[in-house]
C-alpha positions in Angstrom: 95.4 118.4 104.1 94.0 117.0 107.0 94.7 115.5 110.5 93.5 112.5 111.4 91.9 112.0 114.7 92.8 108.9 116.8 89.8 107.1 118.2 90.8 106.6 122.3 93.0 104.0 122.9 92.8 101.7 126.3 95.7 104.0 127.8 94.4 106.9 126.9 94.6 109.6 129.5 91.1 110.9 130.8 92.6 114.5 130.7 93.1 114.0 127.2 88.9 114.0 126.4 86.1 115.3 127.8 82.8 114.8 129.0 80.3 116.4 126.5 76.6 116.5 125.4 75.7 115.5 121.9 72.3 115.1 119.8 71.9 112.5 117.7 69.8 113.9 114.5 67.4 111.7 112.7 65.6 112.5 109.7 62.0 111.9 109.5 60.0 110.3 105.9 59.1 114.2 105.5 62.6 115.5 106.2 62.2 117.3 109.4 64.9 116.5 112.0 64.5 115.3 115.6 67.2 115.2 118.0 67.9 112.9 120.9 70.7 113.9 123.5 73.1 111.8 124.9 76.1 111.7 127.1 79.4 111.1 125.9 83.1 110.9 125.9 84.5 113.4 123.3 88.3 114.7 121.9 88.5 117.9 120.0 90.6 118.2 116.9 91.8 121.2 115.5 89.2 123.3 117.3 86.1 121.2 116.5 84.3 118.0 117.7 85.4 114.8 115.7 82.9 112.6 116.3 85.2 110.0 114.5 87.5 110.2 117.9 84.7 108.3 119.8 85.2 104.5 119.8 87.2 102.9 122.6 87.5 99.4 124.0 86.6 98.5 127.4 88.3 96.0 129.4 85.9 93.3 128.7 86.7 93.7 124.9 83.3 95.2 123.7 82.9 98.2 122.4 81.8 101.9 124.1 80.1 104.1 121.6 78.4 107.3 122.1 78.7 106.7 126.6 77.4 103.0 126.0 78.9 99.5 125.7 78.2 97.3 123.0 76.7 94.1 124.4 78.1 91.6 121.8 81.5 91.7 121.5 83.6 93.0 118.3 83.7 90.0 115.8 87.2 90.1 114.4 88.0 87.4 112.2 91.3 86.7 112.7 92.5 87.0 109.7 91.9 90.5 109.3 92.5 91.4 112.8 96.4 89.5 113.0 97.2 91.7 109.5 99.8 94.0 109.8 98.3 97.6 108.9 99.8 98.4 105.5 102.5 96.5 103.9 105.8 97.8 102.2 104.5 101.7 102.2 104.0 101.8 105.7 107.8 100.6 105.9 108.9 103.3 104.4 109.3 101.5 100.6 106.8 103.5 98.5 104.7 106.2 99.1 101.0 105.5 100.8 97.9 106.6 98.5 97.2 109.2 101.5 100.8 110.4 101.0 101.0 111.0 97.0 97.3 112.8 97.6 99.4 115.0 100.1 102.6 115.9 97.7 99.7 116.7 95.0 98.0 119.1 97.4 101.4 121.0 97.8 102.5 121.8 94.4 100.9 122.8 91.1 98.2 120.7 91.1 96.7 119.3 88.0 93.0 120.2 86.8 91.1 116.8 88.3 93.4 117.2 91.7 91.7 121.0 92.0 88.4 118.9 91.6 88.9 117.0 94.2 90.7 119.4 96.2 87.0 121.3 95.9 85.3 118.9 96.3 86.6 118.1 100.1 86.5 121.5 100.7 82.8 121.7 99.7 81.6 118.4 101.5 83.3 120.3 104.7 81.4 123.3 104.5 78.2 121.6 103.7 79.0 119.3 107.0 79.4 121.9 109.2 76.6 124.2 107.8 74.0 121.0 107.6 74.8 118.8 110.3 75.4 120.4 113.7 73.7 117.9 115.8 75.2 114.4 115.0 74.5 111.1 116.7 78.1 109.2 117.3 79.6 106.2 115.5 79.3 102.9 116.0 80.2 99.6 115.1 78.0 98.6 112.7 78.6 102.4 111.0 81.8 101.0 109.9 80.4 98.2 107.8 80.3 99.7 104.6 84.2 100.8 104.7 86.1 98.3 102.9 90.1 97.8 103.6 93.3 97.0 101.3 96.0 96.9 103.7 98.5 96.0 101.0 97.7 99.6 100.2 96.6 101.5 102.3 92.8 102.0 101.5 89.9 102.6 102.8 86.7 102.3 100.8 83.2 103.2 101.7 80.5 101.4 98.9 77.3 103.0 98.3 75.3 100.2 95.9 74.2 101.7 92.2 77.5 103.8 92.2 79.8 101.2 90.3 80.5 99.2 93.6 80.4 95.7 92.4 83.6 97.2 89.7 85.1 98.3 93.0 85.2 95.4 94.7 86.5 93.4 91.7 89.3 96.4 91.8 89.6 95.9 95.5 89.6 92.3 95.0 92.7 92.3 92.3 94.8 95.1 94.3 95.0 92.1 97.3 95.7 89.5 95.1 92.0 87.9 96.8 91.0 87.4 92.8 92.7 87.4 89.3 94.7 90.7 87.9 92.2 91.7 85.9 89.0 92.7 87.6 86.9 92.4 84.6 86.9 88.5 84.9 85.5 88.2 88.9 82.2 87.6 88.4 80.1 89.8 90.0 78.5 87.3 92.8 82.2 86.4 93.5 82.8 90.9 94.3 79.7 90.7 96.5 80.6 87.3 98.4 80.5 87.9 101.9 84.1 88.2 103.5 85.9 88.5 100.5 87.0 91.7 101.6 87.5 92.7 105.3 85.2 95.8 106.2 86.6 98.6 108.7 84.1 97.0 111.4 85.6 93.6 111.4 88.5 95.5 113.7 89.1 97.2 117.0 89.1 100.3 117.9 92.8 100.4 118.0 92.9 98.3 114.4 90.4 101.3 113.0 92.7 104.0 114.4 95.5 103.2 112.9 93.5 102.7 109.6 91.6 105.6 109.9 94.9 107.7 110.5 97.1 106.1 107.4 95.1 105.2 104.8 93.3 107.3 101.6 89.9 107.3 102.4 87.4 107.4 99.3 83.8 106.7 98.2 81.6 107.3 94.9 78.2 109.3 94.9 75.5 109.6 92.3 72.5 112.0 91.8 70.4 110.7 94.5 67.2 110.4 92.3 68.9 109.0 89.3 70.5 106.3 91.9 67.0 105.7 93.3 65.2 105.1 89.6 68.2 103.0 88.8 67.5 100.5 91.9 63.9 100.2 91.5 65.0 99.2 88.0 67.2 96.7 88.9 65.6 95.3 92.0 62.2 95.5 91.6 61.2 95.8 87.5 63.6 93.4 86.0 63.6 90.0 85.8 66.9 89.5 87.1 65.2 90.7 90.8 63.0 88.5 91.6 65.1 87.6 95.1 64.4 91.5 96.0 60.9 91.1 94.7 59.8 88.8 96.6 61.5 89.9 100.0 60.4 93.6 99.0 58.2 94.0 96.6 55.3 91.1 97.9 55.6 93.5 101.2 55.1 96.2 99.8 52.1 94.8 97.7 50.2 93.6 100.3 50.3 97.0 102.6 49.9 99.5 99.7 47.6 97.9 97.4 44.2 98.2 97.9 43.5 94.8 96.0 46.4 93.2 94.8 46.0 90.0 92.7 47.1 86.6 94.0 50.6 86.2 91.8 51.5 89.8 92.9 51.3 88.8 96.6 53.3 85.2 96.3 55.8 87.1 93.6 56.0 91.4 94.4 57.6 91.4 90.3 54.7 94.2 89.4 55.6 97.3 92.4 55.0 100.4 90.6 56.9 102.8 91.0 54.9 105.4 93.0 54.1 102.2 95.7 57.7 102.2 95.8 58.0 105.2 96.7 55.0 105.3 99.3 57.0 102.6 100.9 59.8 104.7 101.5 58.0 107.7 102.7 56.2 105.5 105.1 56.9 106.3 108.6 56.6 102.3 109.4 59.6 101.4 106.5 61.8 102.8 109.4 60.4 101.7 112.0 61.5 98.1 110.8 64.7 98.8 110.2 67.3 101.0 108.1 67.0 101.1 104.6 68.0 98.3 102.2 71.4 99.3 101.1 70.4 100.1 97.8 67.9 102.8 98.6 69.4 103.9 101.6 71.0 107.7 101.8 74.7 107.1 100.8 75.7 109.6 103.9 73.6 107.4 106.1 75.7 104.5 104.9 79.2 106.3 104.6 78.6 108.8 107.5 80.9 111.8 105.6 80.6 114.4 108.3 82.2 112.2 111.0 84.5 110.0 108.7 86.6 112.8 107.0 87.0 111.3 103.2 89.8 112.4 100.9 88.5 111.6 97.3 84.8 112.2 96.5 84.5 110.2 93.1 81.3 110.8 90.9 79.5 108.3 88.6 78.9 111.4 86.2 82.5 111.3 86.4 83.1 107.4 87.1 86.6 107.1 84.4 88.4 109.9 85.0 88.0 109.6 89.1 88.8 105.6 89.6 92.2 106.4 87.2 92.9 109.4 89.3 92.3 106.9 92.8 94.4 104.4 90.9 97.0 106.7 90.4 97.3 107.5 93.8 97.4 103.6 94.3 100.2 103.3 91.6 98.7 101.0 89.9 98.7 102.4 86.0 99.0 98.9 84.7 95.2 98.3 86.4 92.4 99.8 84.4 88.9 100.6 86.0 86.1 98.1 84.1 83.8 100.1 82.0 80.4 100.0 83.1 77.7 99.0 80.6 76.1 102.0 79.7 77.6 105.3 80.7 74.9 107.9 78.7 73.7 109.9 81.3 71.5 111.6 79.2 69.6 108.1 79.1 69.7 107.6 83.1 68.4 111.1 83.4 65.2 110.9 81.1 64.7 107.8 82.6 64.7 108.9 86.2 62.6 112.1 84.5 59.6 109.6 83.2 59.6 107.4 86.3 58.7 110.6 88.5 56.4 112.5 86.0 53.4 111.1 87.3 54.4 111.3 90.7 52.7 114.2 92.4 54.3 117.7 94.0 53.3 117.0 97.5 55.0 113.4 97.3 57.7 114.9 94.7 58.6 117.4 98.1 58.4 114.8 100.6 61.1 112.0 98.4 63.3 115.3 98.3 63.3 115.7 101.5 64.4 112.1 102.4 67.1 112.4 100.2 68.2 116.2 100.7 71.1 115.6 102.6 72.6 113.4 99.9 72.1 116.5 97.3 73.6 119.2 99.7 76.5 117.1 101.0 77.9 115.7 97.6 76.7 119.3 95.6 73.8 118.0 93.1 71.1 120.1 92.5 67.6 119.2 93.1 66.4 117.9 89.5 64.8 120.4 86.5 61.9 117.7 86.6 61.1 117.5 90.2 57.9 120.6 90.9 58.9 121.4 94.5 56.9 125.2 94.4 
């Protein structure tokens, strides 16, 4: 089991960190890493560099990351910020999630705890073989961490893994929605501030958090993710919000002649111009990824936030009961998405690239390579990348 490394607090000795030169590594369309250095304050934890140890406040009340203040100060609604951490665990009650994942680890443990207890172990060695150069956290790193300080968890949502069922979990653990999560609707899950995010605190706030609470996302097969949210966002009829702020863009600067509907409405994006528009070295120059497509270790950073269940959609039931065990909650029961044949999500992510050719098959694998090494997916039987 882990230590958790404290991010430096305001009276933090200065002989207790030192001065240290780190690379931040981004990832190119094609794959190919570039590295930037920069100067910063760093603590080492058991031997290593935790990048996670690298947020502190300054006097002024913004935020120093990676050697540099934030300009605009921390927004910290203060109703999440005046919250005491935990609630009866932390006062010695009940045991903490973190706590019963702890007394599993020591005894006999059951078959789906040696899953897990792989796959940490696995995600650890792929982080330190994969990743040596990392940029440092930030603020707006943390936005995809959700908290339940009633108990004790920390959440990181990666969108076409069963999130919106999270939240409506999330949202019955607080008591911020009914019992039964099945009857949030799902724009009620996805409401902005419904549920306070690990950047809505300080630096002191996320320590504490970061040192007490379980710590858990949910991953999926990268491409079968990616086929699912061009699906959803930009072939149903459900996303025509996405289509138009997506898909008319994407129209207009990879067709060679698109039609006047497709330019005012974007509902037609096939799937290869989809897929040109992520490869496109301009995509990122705008900006990150929409959440949807976007790497799910770009969004829940797992080689500098140290996570202690990895749950799987291939594995979606028996991994939300075993996180809910650890909750003791056995009276709440995980909705059941709408489909779970993975047979079905497989052939479909299978037809989508079949016409899609080797040299932009490579390129799209290497975008999303990182996802299949960190989280131990193998690159798909379909995919021609000899």
């Amino acid at each position: 089991m882990r230590q958790r490394a404290s991010l430096p607090s305001e009276a933090a000795s200065l002989g207790e960190s030192k001065t240290c030169i780190y690379h931040e590594a981004t990832h190119t369309p094609a794959g190919d890493v570039q590295a930037t250095p920069f100067l910063s304050a760093c603590a080492r934890v058991q031997g290593r560099l935790d990048p996670a140890s690298l947020l502190s406040p300054n006097s002024q009340g913004s935020m120093h990351v990676a050697g540099r203040a934030v300009n605009a100060p921390l927004l910290t609604p203060p109703a999440f910020e005046n919250r005491a951490v935990g609630s009866s665990w932390l006062g010695g009650k009940r045991r903490s999630p973190l706590q019963m994942l702890y007394d599993l680890d020591q005894g006999p443990r059951s078959a789906l705890a040696e899953v897990h207890r792989q796959r940490r172990d696995l995600l650890r060695r792929a982080c330190s073989h994969h990743t040596r150069r990392q940029r440092l956290l930030r603020p707006e790193d943390l936005r995809h961490v959700l908290v339940d300080d009633a108990h004790g968890l920390l959440y990181c949502y990666v969108p076409k893994v069963a999130c919106t069922n999270w939240k409506r979990v999330l949202l019955a653990l607080s008591g911020r929605g009914p019992g039964d999560p099945r009857a949030i609707p799902a724009h009620e899950a996805h409401a902005p501030g419904r549920l306070p995010s690990l950047a809505d605190f300080s630096p002191a706030e996320v320590n504490r958090r970061l040192r007490a609470y379980l710590a858990f996302l949910f991953v999926r097969e990268p491409f079968e993710r990616l086929a699912s949210a061009y699906r959803n966002k930009l072939q149903r009829p459900w996303g025509a919000t996405f289509q138009r702020r997506f898909g008319t863009g994407i129209v207009r600067r990879l067709r060679p002649r698109p039609g006047p509907d497709a330019l005012v409405r974007g509902h037609d994006v096939r799937f290869a111009e989809f897929l040109a528009y992520l490869l496109d070295p301009r995509t990122r120059r705008d900006g990150p990824f929409n959440e949807h497509w976007e790497r799910a270790h770009a969004l829940c950073h797992p080689c500098r936030l140290r996570y202690d269940v990895v749950g799987k959609f291939e594995t979606l039931a028996e991994d939300a009961a075993f996180v809910l065990s650890l909750v003791g909650a056995p009276g709440l029961r995980f909705p059941e998405p709408p489909s779970r044949d993975q047979a079905a999500a497989r052939d479909r992510a299978a037809r989508l690239f079949r016409d899609i050719s080797p040299f932009y098959q490579q390129r799209l694998y290497g975008l999303y390579r990182m996802d299949f090494l960190l989280f131990n997916y193998s690159a798909p039987s379909y995919l021609r990348l000899r």
